[in-house]
C-alpha positions in Angstrom: -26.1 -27.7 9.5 -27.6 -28.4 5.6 -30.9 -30.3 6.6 -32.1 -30.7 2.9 -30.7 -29.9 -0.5 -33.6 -29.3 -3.6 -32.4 -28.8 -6.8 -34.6 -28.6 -10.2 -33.4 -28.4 -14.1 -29.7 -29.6 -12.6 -27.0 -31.0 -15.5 -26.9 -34.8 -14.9 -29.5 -34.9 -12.1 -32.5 -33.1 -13.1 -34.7 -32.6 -10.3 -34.7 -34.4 -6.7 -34.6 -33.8 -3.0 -31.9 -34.6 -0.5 -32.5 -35.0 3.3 -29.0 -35.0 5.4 -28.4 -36.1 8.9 -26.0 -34.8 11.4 -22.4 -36.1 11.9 -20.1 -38.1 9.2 -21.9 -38.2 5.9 -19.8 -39.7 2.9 -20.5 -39.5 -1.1 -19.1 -42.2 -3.4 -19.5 -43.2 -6.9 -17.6 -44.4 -10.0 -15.4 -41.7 -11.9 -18.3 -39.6 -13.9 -21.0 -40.6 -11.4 -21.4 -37.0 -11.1 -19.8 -36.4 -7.0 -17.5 -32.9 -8.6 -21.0 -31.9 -10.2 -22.9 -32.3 -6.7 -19.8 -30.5 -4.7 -20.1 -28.0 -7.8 -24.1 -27.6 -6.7 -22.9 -26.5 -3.3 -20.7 -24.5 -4.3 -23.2 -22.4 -6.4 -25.3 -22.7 -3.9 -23.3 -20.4 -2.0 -21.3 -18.5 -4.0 -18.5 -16.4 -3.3 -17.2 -12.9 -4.5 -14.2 -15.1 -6.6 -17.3 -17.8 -8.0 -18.0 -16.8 -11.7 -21.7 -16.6 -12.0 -21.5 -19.1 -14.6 -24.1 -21.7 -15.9 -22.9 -25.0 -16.9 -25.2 -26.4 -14.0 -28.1 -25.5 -15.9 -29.9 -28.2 -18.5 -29.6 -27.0 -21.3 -32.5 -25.5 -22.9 -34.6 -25.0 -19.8 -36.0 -22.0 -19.0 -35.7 -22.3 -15.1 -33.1 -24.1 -12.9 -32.8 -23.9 -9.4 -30.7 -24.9 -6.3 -32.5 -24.8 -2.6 -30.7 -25.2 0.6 -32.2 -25.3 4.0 -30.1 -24.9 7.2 -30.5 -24.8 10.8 -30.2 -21.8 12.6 -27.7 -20.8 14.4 -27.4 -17.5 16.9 -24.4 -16.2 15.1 -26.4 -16.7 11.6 -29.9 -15.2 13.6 -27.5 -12.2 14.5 -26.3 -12.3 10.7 -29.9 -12.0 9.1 -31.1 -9.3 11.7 -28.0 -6.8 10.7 -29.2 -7.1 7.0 -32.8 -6.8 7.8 -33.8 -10.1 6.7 -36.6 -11.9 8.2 -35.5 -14.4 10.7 -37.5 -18.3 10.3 -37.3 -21.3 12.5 -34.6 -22.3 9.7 -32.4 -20.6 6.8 -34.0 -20.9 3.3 -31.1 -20.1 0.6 -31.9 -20.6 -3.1 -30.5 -19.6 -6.2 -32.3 -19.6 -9.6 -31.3 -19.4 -13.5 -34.1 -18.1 -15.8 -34.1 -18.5 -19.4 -34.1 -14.6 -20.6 -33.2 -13.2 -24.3 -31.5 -16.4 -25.1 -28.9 -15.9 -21.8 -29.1 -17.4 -18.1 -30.0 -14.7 -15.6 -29.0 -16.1 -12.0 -30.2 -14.3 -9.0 -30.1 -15.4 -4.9 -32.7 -15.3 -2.6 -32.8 -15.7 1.7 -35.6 -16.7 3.1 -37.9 -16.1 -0.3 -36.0 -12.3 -0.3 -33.7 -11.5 -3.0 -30.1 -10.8 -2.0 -26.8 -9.8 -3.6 -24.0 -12.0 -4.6 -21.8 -9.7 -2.1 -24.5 -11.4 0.8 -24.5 -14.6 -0.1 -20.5 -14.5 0.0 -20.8 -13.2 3.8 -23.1 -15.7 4.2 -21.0 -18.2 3.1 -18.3 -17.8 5.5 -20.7 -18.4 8.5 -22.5 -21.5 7.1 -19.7 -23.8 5.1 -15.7 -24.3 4.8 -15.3 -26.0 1.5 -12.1 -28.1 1.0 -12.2 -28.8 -2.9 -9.3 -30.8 -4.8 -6.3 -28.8 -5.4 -7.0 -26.7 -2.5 -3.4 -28.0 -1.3 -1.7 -24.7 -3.5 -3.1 -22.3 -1.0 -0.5 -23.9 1.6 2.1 -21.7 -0.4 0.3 -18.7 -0.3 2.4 -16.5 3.2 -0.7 -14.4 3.8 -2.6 -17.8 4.1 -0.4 -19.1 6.4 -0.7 -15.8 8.3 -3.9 -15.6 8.0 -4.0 -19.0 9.5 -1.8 -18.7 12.7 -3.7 -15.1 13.4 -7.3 -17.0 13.5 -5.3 -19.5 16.5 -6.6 -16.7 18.4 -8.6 -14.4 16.7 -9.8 -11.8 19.4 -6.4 -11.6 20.9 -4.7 -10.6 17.8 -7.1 -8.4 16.2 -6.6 -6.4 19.3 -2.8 -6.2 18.2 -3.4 -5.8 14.8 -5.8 -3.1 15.2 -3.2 -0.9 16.9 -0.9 -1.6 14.2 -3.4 -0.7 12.1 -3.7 2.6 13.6 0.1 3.6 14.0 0.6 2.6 11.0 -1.9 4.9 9.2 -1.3 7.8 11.6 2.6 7.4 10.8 2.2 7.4 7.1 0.4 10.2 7.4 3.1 12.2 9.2 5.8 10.5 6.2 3.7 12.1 3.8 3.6 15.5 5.4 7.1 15.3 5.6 8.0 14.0 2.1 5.8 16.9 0.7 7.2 19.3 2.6 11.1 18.6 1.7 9.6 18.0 -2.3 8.9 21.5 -2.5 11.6 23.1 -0.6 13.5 20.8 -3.3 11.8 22.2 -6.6 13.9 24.9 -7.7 12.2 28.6 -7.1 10.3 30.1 -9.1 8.9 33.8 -9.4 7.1 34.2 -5.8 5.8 37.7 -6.9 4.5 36.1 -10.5 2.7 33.6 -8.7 1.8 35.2 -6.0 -0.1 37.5 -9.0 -1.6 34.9 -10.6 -2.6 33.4 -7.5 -4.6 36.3 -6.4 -6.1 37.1 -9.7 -7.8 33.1 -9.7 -8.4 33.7 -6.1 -11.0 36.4 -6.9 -12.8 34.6 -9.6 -13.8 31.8 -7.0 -14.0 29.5 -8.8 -15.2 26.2 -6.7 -17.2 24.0 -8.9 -15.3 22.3 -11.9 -18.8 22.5 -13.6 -19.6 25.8 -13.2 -19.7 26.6 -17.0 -21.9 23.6 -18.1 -24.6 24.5 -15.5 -24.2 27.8 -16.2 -24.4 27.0 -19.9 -27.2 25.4 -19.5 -29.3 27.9 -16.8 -29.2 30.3 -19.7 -30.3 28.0 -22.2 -32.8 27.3 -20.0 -33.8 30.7 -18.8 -33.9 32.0 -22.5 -36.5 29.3 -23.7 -38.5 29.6 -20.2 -41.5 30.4 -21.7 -41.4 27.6 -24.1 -40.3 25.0 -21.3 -43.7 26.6 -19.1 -46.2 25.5 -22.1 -44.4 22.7 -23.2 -44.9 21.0 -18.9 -48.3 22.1 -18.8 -49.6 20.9 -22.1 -47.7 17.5 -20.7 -49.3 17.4 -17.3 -53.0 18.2 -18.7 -52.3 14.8 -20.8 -50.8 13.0 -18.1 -52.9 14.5 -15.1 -55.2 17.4 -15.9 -57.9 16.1 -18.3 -60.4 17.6 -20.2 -64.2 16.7 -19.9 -63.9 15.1 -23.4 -60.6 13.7 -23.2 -59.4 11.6 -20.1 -55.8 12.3 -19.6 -53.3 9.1 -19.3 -53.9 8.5 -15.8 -57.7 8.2 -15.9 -57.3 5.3 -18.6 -54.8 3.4 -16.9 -57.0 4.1 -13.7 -59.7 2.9 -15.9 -57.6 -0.2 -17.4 -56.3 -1.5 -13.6 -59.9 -1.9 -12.1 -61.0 -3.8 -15.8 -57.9 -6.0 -15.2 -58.7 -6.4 -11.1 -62.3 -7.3 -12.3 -61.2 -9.6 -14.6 -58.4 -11.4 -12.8 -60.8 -12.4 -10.2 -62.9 -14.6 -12.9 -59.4 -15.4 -14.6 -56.5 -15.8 -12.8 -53.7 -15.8 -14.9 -54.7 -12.4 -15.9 -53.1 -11.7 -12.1 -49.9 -10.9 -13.1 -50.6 -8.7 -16.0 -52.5 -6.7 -13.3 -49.9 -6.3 -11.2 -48.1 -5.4 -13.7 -50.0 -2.6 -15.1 -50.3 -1.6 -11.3 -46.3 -1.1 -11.2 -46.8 1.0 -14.2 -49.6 3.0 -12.6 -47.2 4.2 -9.5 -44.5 4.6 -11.6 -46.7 7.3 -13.9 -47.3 8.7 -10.4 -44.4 9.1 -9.8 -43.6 10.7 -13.1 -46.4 13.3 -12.4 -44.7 14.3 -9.3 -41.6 14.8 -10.8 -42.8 16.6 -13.9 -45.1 19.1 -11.2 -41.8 19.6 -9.3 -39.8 20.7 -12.4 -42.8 23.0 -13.5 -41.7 24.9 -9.6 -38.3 25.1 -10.4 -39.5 27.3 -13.2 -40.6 30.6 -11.3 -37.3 31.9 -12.0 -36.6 36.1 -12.5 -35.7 36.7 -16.1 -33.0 38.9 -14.9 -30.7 36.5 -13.6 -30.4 35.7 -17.4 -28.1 38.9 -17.4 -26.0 37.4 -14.3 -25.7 34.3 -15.6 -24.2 36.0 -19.0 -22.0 37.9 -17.4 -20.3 35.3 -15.7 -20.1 33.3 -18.2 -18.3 35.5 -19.9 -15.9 36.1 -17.1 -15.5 32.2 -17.0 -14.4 32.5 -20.8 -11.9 34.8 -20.7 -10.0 33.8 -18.1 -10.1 29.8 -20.0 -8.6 31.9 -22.7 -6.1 34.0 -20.7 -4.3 31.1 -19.1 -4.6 28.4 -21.9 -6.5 26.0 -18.8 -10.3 25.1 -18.6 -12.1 25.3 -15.5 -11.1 22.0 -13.7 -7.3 23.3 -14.4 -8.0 26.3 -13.4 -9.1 25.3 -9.8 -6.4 22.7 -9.4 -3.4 25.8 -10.6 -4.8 28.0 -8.2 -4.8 24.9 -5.5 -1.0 23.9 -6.9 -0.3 27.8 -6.2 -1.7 28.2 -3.0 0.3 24.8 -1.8 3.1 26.1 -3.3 2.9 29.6 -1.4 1.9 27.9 1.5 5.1 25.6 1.5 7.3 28.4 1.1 5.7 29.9 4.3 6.2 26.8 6.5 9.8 25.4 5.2 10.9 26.3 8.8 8.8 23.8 9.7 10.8 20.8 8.2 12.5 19.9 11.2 9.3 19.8 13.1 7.8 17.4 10.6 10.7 15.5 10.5 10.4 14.8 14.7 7.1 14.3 14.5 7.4 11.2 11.7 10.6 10.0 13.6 8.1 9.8 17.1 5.4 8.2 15.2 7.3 5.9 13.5 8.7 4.5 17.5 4.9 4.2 17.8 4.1 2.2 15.2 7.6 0.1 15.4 6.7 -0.6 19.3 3.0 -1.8 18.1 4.3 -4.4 15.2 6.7 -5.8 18.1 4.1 -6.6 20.2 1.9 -8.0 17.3 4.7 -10.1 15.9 5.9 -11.8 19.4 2.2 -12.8 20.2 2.2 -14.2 16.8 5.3 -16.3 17.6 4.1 -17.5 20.4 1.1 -18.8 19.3 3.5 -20.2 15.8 4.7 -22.9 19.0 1.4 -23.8 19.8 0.1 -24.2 16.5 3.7 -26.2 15.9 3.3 -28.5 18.4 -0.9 -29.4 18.0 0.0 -29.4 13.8 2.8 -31.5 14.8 0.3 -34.2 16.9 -1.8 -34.4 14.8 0.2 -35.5 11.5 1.7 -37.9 13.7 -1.9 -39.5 14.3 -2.2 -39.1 10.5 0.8 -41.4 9.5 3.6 -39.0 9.4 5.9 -40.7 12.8 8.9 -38.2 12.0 7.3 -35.1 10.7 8.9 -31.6 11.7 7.0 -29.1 10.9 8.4 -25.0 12.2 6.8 -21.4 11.7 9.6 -19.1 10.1 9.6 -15.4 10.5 11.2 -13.1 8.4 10.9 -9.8 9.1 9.5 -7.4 6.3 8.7 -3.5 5.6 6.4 -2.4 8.0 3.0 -2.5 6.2 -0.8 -1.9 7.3 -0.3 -5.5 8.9 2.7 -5.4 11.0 6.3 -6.6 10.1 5.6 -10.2 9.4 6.0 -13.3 6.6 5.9 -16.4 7.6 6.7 -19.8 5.7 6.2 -23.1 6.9 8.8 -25.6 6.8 8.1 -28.5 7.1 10.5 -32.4 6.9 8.5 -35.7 7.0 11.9 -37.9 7.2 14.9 -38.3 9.6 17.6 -36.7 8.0 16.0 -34.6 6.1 16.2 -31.0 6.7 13.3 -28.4 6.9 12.7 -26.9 4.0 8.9 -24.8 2.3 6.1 -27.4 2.8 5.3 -26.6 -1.2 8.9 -27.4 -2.5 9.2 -30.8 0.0 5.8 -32.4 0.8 4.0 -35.0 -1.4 0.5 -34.9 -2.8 -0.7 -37.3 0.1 1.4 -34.9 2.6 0.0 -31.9 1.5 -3.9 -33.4 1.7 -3.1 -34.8 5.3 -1.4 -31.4 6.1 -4.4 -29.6 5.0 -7.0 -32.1 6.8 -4.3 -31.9 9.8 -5.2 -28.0 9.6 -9.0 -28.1 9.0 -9.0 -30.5 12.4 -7.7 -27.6 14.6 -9.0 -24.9 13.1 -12.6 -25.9 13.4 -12.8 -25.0 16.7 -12.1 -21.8 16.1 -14.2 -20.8 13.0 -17.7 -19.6 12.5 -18.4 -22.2 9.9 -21.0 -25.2 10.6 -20.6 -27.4 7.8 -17.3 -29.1 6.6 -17.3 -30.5 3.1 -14.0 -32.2 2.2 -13.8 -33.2 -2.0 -11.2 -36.4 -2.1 -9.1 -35.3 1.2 -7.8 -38.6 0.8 -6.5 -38.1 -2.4 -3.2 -39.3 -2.3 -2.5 -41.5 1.2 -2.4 -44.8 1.2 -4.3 -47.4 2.5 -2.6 -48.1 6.4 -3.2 -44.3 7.1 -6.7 -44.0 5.9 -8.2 -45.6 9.4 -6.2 -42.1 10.6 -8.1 -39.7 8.4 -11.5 -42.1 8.7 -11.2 -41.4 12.6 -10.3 -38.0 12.2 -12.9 -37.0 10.0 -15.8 -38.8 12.7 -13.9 -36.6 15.7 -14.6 -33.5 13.4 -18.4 -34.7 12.8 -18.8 -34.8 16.3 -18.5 -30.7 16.6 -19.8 -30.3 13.0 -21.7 -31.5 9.9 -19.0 -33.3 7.9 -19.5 -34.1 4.4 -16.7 -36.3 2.3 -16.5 -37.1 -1.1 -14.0 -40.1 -1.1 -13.0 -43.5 -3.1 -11.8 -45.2 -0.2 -14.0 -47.9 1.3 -12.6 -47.4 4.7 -13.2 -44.1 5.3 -16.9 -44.9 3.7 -17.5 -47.4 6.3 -16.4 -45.1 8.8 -19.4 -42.7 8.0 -22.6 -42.2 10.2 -24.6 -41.2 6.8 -23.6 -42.6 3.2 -25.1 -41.6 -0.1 -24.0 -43.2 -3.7 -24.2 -41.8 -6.5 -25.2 -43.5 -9.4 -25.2 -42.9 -13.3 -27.0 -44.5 -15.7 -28.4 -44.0 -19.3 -32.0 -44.3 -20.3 -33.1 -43.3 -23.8 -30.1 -42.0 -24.9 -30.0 -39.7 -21.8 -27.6 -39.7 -19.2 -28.5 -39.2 -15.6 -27.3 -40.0 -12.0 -29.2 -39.9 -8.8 -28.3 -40.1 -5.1 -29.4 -42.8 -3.4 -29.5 -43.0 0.4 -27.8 -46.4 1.7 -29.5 -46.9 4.9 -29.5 -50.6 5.2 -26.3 -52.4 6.0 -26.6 -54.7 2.9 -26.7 -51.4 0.6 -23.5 -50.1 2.1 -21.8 -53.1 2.2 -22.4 -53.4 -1.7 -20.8 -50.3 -2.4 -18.2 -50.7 -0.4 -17.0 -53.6 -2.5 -17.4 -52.1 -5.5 -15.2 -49.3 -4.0 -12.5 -52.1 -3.1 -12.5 -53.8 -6.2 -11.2 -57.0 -6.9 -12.6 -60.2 -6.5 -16.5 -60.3 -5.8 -15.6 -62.8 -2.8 -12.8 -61.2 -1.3 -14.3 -57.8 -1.9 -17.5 -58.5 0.3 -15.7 -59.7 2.8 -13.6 -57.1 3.2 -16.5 -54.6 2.7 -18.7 -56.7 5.6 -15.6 -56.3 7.8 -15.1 -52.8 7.4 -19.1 -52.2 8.8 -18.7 -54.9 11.7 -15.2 -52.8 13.2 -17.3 -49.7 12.4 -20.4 -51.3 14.9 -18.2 -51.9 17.2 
């Protein structure tokens, strides 16, 4: 659940708190009262790996903006923050900042006052909000969606399935692959066994290994031929850094010297604190230097007659670059093409081993998409028959709706794609939901969806942008009563022109734009008296002022009761 929503330097909003409520909360406002750039704030919020980090939120020419949500705590978001080591609070604390740095926005993410990655915040996401945005409707054409979908009906059961198919699947390609290879080379036309065999052997006892041999050899014996240079040039460096003299402190002493000025100091003034930290950062990083700089002075006890060794090799290394026109990363992979090659013609018997082996794997993994793909039409017909309820409820008396299977190439996950078909009139055959449904079909199909699936998923908070884009006034009372039945498992927020679904709402905030000294800004007020809401309500109807507060006074009284 989001109990509060800060936000500071925001495009059209600037800065202000938001407390929420449990239940139905609803969000309306006049067209450019700022409800997509609120949506948009949550949606930053909580980024995911497809959000661009950009930053349009941002008022422009402010050096910080930020975004703060808090949330309740729930045990599968406690178990969340313990697996990435993050402190766990008596609630969640998610903010995300812009600062103002050579002219360009930097954005960064923090839990609980700890920064996080993007890559986080997108997990994150998954457990804390399911975000229903306009024009969300095109993912109803998408077959892995749909799949995707119908496998989440029953989520523990099927990964069981799918994780077997998984597995027969991987251990099956594997044994294709064998047997593919195999037969390829037995196909390649011959070549000289004895040549190869030569040239094989001749690699062989260069042992060559390491693709980079010849650079690190290179540069051992550049090394090894200056070592006496390289011994006084890192011990003139660590009497500066580390070693001083009695007349001339060496570069840790002054900063040693400069840190306890600075700690003096910053306790009379402080703003000096950060510059002391700072300079203390700087401190352990010098350290650190000196530690690597005494490690690298070890390295160099070194015998001077390896320099000969090295030479020789090196030399060996050249000639044989030379000899067969390759460099040393060819050279490794000819004499690993050669030894395959040798090795196939060793083992071409074998091809009608391979060949069973694939043939009894591929059984395997056949038998395992079977069983995956008939628990996944079995649960298509109970999916069919609760989608098909509940579009009923949502105005739709003669709506068909089937799960189709067709039967693909055996892939990584199993043998199926599905496509819903879907007929909202008698007489009308089933045909794809995206070449036959309506805009206000679509929405209700996808609010139809979000109803049953929210059982199921992890998510607390369901935020809907203009669900009700589309359907009509006598099925609105539908999506109104569907949308409280949802609120009454989870946090519900709807952005929505429609009066009745407003009135319908257990929490109501309007938005409200306005310009003041040539600057445009909107707020969000809280309607908690009944004479508030019924006011916006009838500017939400329209119409006459008379008629519309009647209607809007109505629409509150059938919601008391």
């Amino acid at each position: 659940m989001l109990n509060s929503l800060r936000f500071q330097n925001i495009a059209l909003f600037g800065d202000s708190e938001i407390e929420f409520d449990k239940g139905f909360t609803v969000f309306t406002g006049q067209t450019g009262s700022g409800k997509s750039i609120f949506i948009d704030m949550l949606n930053a919020l909580l980024a995911n790996k497809n959000t661009s980090l950009e930053n349009r939120l941002v008022v422009k020419g402010s050096t910080f903006s930020s975004i703060e949500g808090v949330f309740s705590l729930t045990p599968n978001i406690k178990d969340w923050l313990m697996n990435q080591e993050l402190d766990v609070d008596e609630e969640l604390i998610i903010t995300r900042e812009w600062r103002l740095k050579e002219k360009k926005y930097k954005s960064r993410f923090r839990i609980n006052g700890v920064l996080v990655n993007k890559s986080q915040i997108s997990d994150l996401r998954l457990n804390l909000v399911d975000f229903t945005l306009q024009g969300d409707t095109y993912i109803l054409n998408d077959s892995l969606y749909q799949l995707k979908l119908l496998d989440s009906l029953d989520l523990k059961k099927t990964q069981e399935y799918a994780n077997n198919v998984k597995r027969d699947w991987k251990i099956w390609n594997d044994s294709k692959y064998d047997l593919k290879q195999a037969q390829a080379k037995i196909a390649d036309s011959q070549k000289e066994l004895e040549e190869m065999q030569y040239i094989y052997q001749d690699l062989d006892k260069l042992e060559l290994e390491d693709p980079n041999e010849q650079l690190k050899l290179e540069t051992d014996q550049k090394r090894l031929s200056n070592l006496l240079r390289l011994k006084e040039g890192v011990k003139s460096l660590l009497l500066r850094l580390h070693d001083s003299l009695d007349e001339y402190p060496s570069v840790l002493d002054h900063t040693n010297f400069c840190i306890n000025e600075l700690k003096n100091l910053s306790q009379i003034d402080s703003s000096l604190q950060p510059i002391y930290e700072y300079l203390y950062r700087i401190n352990d990083n010098l350290n650190d230097l000196i530690y690597q700089v005494n490690d690298y002075e070890k390295t160099l006890d070194i015998d001077p007659s390896i320099l000969n060794d090295i030479q020789v090799r090196l030399s060996n290394l050249k000639f044989y670059q030379k000899k067969y026109q390759r460099n040393i990363t060819e050279l490794i992979h000819y004499k690993n093409e050669l030894m395959n090659y040798l090795s196939c013609q060793d083992s071409s018997d074998n091809i009608n081993e391979l060949s069973s082996h694939e043939n009894k794997k591929r059984i395997i993994r056949d038998t395992s998409n079977k069983d995956l793909s008939t628990f996944r039409k079995t649960i298509a017909i109970q999916f069919e028959n609760q989608l098909v309820k509940s579009l009923k409820k949502l105005g739709i008396p003669n709506v068909r709706f089937k799960v189709v299977f067709e039967e693909c190439e055996a892939t990584i996950n199993g043998i199926d794609k599905v496509n819903f078909m879907f007929s909202a009139n008698p007489g009308i055959p089933l045909a794809p939901l995206a070449e036959i449904a309506s805009g206000g079909e679509k929405s209700r199909f996808l609010l139809a969806i979000k109803a049953i699936f929210s059982s199921f998923e992890q998510a607390n908070l369901l935020i809907f942008d203009e669900i009700d884009s589309g359907v009509s006034g006598s099925v609105s009372s539908y999506v109104a009563n569907l949308l409280c039945d949802l609120s009454s498992r989870r946090q519900v927020f709807c952005v929505t022109h429609q009066p009745l679904i407003a009135a319908f709402a257990d929490n109501h905030f309007a938005l409200k734009k306005s310009v003041f000294a040539g600057k445009t800004k909107s707020v969000v007020i809280n309607l908690k008296e009944t004479v508030d809401r019924q006011r916006e309500l009838a500017l939400l109807a329209g119409g006459e002022v008379i008629e519309a507060n009647a209607y809007a006074a109505s629409l509150l009284e059938h919601k008391a009761a």
